[in-house]
C-alpha positions in Angstrom: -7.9 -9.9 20.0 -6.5 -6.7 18.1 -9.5 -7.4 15.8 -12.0 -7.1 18.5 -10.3 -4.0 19.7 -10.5 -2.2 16.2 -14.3 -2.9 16.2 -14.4 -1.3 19.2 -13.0 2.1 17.7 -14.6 4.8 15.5 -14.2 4.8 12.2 -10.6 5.7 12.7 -9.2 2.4 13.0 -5.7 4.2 13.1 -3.3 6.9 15.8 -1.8 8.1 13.1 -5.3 9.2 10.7 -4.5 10.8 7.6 -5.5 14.5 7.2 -7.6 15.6 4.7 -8.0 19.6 3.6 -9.5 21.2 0.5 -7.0 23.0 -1.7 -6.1 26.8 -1.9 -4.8 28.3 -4.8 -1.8 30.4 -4.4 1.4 32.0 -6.3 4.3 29.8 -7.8 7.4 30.1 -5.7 10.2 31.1 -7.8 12.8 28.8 -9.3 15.5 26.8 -7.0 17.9 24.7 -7.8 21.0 22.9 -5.8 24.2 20.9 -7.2 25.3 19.7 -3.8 28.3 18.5 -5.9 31.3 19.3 -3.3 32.9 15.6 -3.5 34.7 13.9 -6.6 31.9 12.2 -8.7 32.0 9.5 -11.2 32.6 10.3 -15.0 29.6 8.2 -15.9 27.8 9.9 -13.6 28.8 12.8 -14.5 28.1 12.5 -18.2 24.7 11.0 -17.3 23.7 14.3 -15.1 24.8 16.3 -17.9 21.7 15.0 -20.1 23.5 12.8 -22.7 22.8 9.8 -21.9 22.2 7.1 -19.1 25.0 5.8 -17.0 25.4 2.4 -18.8 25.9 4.1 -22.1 28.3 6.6 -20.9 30.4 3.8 -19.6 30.2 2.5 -23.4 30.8 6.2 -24.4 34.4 6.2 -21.9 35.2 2.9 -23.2 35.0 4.1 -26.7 37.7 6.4 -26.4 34.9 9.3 -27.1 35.6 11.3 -23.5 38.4 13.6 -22.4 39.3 14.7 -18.9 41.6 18.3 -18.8 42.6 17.0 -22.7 43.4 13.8 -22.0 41.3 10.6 -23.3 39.8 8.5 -20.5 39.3 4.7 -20.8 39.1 3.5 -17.0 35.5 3.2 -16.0 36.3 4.0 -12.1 37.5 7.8 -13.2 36.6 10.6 -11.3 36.1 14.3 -11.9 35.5 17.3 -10.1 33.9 21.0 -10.6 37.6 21.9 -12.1 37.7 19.2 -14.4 37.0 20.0 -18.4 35.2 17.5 -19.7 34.7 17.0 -23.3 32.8 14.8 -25.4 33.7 14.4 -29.5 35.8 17.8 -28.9 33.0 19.7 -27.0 32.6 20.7 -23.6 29.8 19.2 -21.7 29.1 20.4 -17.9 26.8 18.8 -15.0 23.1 19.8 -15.4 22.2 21.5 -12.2 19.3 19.3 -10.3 16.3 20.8 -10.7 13.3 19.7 -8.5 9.0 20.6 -9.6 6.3 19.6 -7.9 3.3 19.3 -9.5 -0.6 18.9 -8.8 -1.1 16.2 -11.6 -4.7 16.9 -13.2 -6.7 14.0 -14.7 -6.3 13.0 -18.5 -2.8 13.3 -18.4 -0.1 10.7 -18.4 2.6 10.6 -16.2 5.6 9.8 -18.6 8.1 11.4 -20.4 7.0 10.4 -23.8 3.7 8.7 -25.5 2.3 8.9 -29.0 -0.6 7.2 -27.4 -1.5 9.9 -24.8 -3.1 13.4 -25.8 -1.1 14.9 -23.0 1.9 14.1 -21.0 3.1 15.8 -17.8 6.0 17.0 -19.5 3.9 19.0 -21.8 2.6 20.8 -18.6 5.9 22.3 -17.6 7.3 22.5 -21.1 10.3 25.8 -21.2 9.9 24.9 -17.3 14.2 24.7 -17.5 16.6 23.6 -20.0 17.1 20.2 -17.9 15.8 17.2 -18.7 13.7 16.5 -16.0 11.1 12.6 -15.3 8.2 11.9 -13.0 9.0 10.3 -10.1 7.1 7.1 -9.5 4.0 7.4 -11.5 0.1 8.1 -11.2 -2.4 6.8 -13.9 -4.1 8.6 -16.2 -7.8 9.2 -14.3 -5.3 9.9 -10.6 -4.3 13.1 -9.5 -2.6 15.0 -7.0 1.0 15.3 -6.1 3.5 14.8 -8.5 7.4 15.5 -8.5 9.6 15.8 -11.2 13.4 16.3 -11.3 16.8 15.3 -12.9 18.0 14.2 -9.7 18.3 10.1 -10.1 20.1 9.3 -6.9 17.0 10.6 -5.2 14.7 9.1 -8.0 15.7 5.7 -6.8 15.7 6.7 -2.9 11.9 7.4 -3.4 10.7 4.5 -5.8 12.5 1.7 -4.3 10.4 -0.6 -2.5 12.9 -1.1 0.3 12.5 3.1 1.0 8.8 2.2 1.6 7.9 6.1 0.9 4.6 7.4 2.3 1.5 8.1 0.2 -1.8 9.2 1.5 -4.5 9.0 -1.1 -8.4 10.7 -0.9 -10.7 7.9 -2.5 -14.1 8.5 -3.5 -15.9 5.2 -4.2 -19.5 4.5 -6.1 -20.6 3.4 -2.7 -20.6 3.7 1.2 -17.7 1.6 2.8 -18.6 -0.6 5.4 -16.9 -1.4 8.5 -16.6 -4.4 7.8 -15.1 -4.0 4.8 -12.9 -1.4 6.4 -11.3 -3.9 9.0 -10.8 -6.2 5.6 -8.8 -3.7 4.3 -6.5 -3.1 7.8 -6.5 -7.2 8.1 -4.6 -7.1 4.5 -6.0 -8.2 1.2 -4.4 -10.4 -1.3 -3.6 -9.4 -4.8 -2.3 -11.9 -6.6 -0.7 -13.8 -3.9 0.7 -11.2 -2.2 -0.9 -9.7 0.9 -1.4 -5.7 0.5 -1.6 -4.2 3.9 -2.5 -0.2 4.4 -1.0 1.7 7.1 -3.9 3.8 8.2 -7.6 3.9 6.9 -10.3 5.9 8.2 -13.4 8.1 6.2 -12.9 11.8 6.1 -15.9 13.0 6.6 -18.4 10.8 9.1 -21.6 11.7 7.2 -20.0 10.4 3.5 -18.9 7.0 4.2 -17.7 6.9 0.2 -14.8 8.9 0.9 -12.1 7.7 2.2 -8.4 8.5 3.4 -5.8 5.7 2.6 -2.2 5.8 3.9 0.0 3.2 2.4 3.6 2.8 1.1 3.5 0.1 -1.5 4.0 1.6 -4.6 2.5 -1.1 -6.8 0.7 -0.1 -10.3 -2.7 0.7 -9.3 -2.5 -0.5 -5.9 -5.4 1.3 -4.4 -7.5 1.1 -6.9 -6.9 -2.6 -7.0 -7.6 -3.3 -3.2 -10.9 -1.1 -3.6 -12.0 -3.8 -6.6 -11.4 -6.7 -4.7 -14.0 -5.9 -2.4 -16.4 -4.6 -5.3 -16.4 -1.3 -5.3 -15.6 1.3 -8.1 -12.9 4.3 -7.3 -14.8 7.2 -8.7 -12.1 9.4 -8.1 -9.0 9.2 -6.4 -6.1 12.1 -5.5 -3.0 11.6 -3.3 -2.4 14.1 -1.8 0.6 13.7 0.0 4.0 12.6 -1.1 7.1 11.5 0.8 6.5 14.8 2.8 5.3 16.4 -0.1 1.7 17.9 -0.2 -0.2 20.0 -2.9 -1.2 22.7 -0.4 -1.7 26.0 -1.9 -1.1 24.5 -5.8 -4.3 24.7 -7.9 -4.8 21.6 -10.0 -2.6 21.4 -13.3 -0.2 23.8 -11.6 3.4 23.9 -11.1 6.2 24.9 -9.2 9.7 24.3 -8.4 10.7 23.4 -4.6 11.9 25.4 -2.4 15.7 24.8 -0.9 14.0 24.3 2.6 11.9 21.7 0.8 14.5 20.3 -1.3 16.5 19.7 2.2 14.2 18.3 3.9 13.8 16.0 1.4 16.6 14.7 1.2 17.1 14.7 4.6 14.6 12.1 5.4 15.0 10.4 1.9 18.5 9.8 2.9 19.0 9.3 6.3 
């Protein structure tokens, strides 16, 4: 019955249909950054945000007698520290690396890691002297996908944005070797398996009426290649294919292969919904 009512609809086949605008280049914002640390935190944590290493080796770090709090070595794992706290590590002071937060408008041909001898060009390379933090992609986009990207230090947020469970909106523009049909269209709203899992989109519709090629995908599995994937299934080619939008994030105003560092309205806002 639903099915029948879908055919009965334009190309829209959704309320909520993604929007679709060309971009506009504009100036970088300047530079903002936020702590938020107000609350006692973890020493692993702590020594993790400072850049030295993960959490699970800092624990090994604190176990090996290597970390002093105020002068005194720490052993137990549960300690915690705040902003007053000296923290040392092999005799030198380390501090908390302020959370810094770039979004990027990812340009094809570049890889979206932190490090590969493989690749010619990583997205780290892009905003190298960006900040002295040691900043990571968040999520990732393959090498021929661009779009929105965002980078940060900021792993409690990391995980609120990759984790499946978060189920994170992505809208993506797809340009295929060939016109969509309809019925293909209502294949892709049905669900399509991949590898015996059924993928199902949130929203689907063409952006433009007279280009049936291009399309506007919203989903929020975050599965390697999943949209490119789905579009194979039903054999067609993704010619090119740009998300555009981001966990509330968008690439308005930022050329391709630009930069900039969020603002603290965006920054809140973000967390806000990544949070609540």
């Amino acid at each position: 019955m639903e099915r029948e009512k879908n055919r009965g609809k334009k190309q829209s086949f959704s309320k909520n249909k993604p929007s679709f605008k060309k971009e506009k280049s504009g100036k970088e914002d300047s530079k903002q950054k936020t702590s938020n640390w107000d609350e006692p935190i973890r020493l692993n944590k702590f020594i993790a945000n400072s850049g030295i290493c993960s959490r699970r080796d800092a624990d090994e770090l604190i176990k090996s007698c290597e970390v002093s709090v105020n002068g005194k070595v720490v052993q137990e794992l549960g300690t915690k520290v705040t902003p007053n706290d000296e923290i040392t590590y092999k005799g030198k002071k380390i501090s908390r690396e302020q959370k810094v937060y770039i979004l990027m408008n990812k340009p094809k041909d570049v890889v979206t890691t932190v490090r590969d001898k493989h690749a010619e060009r990583t997205v780290i390379e892009l905003i190298e002297n960006a900040c002295p933090e040691r900043v990571y992609p968040v999520g990732r986009l393959d090498k021929n996908t661009t779009g929105v990207l965002l980078l940060t230090n900021d792993g409690d947020l990391t995980k609120q944005l990759t984790h499946p469970s978060y189920k994170k909106k992505k809208i993506y523009h797809v340009q295929l070797d060939k016109n969509l049909t309809k019925a293909d269209m209502l294949k892709v709203i049905d669900g399509v398996q991949l590898e015996e899992e059924l993928i199902q989109v949130d929203a689907i519709s063409y952006v433009e009426e007279k280009d049936k090629s291009q399309i506007g995908i919203e989903i929020h599995s975050g599965q390697n290649r999943i949209v490119r994937r789905i579009f194979e299934s039903l054999e067609y080619k993704v010619r090119k294919l740009d998300r555009v939008y981001f966990a509330g994030l968008t690439k308005k105003n930022l050329p391709r292969g630009k930069w900039r560092f969020l603002t603290a309205q965006e920054i809140s806002i973000l967390k806000r919904k990544s949070f609540k």
